[in-house]
C-alpha positions as CSV (number, residue, x, y, z in Angstrom):
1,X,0.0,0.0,0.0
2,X,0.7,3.6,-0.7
3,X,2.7,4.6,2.7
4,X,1.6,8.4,2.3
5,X,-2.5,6.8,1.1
6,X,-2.9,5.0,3.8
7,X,-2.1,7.8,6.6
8,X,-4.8,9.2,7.9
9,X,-5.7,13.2,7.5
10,X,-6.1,14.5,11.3
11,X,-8.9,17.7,10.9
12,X,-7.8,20.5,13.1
13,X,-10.2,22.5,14.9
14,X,-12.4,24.9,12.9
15,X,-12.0,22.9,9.7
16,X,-15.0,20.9,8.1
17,X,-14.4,18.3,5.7
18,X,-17.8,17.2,3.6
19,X,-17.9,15.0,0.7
20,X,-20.4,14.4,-1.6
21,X,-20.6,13.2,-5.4
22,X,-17.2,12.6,-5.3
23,X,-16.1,16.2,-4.8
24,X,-14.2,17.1,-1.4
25,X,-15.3,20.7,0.3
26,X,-12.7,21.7,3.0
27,X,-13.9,24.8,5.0
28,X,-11.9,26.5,7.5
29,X,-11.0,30.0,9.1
30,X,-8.6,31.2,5.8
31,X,-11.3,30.3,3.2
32,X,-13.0,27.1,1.4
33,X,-11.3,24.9,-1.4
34,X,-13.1,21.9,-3.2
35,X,-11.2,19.3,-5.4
36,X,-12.9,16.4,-7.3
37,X,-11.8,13.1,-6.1
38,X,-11.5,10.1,-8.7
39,X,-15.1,8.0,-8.4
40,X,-13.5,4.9,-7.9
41,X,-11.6,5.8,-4.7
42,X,-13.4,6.2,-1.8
43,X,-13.5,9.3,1.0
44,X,-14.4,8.5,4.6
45,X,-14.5,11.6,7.4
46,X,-14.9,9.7,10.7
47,X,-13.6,10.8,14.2
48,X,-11.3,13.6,13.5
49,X,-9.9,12.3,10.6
50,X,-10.5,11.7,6.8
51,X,-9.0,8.1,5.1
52,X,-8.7,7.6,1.3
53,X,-8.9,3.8,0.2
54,X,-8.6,2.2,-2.8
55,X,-10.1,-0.5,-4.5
56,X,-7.7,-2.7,-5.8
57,X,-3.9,-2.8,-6.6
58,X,-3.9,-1.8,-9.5
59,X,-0.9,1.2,-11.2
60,X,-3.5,3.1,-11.6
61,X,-5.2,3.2,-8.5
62,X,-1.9,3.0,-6.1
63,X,-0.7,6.5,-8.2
64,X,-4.3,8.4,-7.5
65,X,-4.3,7.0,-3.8
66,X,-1.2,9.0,-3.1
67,X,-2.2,12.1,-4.8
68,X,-5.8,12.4,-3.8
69,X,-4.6,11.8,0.0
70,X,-1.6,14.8,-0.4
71,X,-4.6,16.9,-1.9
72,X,-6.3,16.9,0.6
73,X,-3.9,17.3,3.2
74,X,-2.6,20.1,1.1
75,X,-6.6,21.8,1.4
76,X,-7.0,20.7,5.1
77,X,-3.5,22.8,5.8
78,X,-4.0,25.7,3.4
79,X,-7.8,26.9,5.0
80,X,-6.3,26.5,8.8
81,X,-2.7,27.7,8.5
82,X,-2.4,29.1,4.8
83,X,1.0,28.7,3.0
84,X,3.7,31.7,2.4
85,X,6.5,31.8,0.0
86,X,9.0,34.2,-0.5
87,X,11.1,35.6,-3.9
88,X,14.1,37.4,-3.7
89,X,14.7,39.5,-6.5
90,X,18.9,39.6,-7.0
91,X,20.6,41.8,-9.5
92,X,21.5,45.8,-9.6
93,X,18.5,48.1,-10.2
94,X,15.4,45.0,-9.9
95,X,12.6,46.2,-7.7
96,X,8.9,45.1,-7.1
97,X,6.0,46.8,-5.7
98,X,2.4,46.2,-4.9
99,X,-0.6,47.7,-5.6
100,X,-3.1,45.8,-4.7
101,X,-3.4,42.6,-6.8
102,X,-1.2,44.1,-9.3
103,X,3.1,43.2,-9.1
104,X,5.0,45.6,-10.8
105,X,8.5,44.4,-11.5
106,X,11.8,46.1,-12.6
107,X,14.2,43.2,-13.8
108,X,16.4,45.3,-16.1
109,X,14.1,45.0,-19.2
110,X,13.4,48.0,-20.8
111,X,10.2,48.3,-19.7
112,X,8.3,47.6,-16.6
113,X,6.5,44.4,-16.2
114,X,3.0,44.2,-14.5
115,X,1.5,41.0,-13.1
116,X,-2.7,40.3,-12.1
117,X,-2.5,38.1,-9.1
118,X,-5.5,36.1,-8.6
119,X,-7.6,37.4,-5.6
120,X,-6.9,33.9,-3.7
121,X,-3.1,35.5,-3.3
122,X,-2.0,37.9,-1.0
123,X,1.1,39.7,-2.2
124,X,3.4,42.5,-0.7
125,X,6.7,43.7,-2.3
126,X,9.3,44.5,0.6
127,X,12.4,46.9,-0.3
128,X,15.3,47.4,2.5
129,X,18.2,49.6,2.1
130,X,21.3,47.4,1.8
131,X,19.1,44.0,0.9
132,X,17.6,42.4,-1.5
133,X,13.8,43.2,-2.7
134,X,11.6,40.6,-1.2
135,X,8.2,39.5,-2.6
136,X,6.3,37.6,0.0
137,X,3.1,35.6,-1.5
138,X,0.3,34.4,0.6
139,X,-2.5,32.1,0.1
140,X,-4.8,28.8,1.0
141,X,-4.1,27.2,-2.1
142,X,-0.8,25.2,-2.8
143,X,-1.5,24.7,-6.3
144,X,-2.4,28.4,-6.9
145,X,0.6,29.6,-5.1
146,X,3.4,27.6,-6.8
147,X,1.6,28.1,-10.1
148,X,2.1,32.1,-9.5
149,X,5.7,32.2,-8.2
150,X,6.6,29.5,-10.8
151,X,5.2,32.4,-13.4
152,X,7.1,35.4,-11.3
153,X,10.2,33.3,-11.3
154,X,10.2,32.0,-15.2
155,X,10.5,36.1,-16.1
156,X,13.8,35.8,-14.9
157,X,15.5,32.8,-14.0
158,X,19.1,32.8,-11.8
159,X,21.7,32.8,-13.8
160,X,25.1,30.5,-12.7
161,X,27.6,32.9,-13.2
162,X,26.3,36.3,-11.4
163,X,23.5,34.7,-9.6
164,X,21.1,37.5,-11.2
165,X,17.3,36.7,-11.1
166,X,14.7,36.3,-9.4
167,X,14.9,32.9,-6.8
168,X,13.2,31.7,-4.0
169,X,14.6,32.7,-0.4
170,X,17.0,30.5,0.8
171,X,17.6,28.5,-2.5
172,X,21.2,27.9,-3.7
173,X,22.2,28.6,-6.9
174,X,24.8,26.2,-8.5
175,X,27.5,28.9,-9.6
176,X,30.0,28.2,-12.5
177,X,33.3,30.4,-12.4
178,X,33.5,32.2,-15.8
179,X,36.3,31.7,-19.0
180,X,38.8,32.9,-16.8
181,X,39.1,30.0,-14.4
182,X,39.6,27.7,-17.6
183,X,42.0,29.5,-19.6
184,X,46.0,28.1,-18.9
């Protein structure tokens, strides 16, 4: 069996868990997320907890069991305690602010680049003297959040050699030394 299916999802207090017609609804004090759930596996919410079972062994069924279980964790997590993520933008002259759902980003193009964030994610664009521009994103919604900071960081990927871009905090580059270090 599936050692991540077959662990059960504890519910945390303030979070209901309903499911019917195959659809799970998670509801909690950051917001409400659904996700439709394969027909042939089956959802049971009892005590405190909800379990995902399969019905046979088959490929098929022992991938979904996995995924549908780290789903719904993933909801159950998201609408109690929300997930945050933070870009650091790295290179002379790039700078983000926020108005609103709108990102406006400077990344040494030469023109300014806006961004519509969904209304699910929170954004704010921090600037320090001395450090690197920070854009903190927060939401209930996993999926939604990587999807967006995978978009923010594809407009301008680290580079090895400088380690110019736009990368998440605390991520390590892999940094190549230049022509110099090879020419003797």
């Amino acid at each position: 069996m599936s050692r991540i299916g077959k662990a059960p999802i504890e519910i945390p207090a303030g979070v209901t868990v309903k499911y019917d017609n195959h659809v799970v609804t998670v509801k909690g004090p950051k917001g409400e997320l659904t996700q439709a759930i394969n027909p042939e596996l089956d959802v049971k919410i009892e005590d405190n907890h909800v379990i995902v079972t399969r019905p046979s062994d088959d490929r098929e069924h022992r991938a979904q069991h996995g995924l549908y279980r780290a789903l719904i964790h993933n909801m159950v997590v998201g609408v109690s305690t929300g997930y945050r993520k933070e870009l650091e933008l790295v290179g002379v002259g790039y700078r983000a602010t926020s108005n609103g759902q709108v990102l406006e980003l400077s990344l040494g193009f030469s023109h300014a680049i806006y961004i519509k964030l969904p209304p699910e994610v929170k954004v704010e664009a921090k600037s320090e003297r001395n450090k690197n521009p920070l854009i903190i994103l927060e939401s209930d919604d996993k999926q939604l959040l990587g999807q967006v900071c995978a978009k923010i960081r594809s407009l301008r990927k680290p580079e090895p050699y400088k380690g110019k871009g736009i990368k998440f905090v605390g991520e390590i580059i892999r940094r190549k030394s230049g022509k110099s270090a090879g020419a003797k």
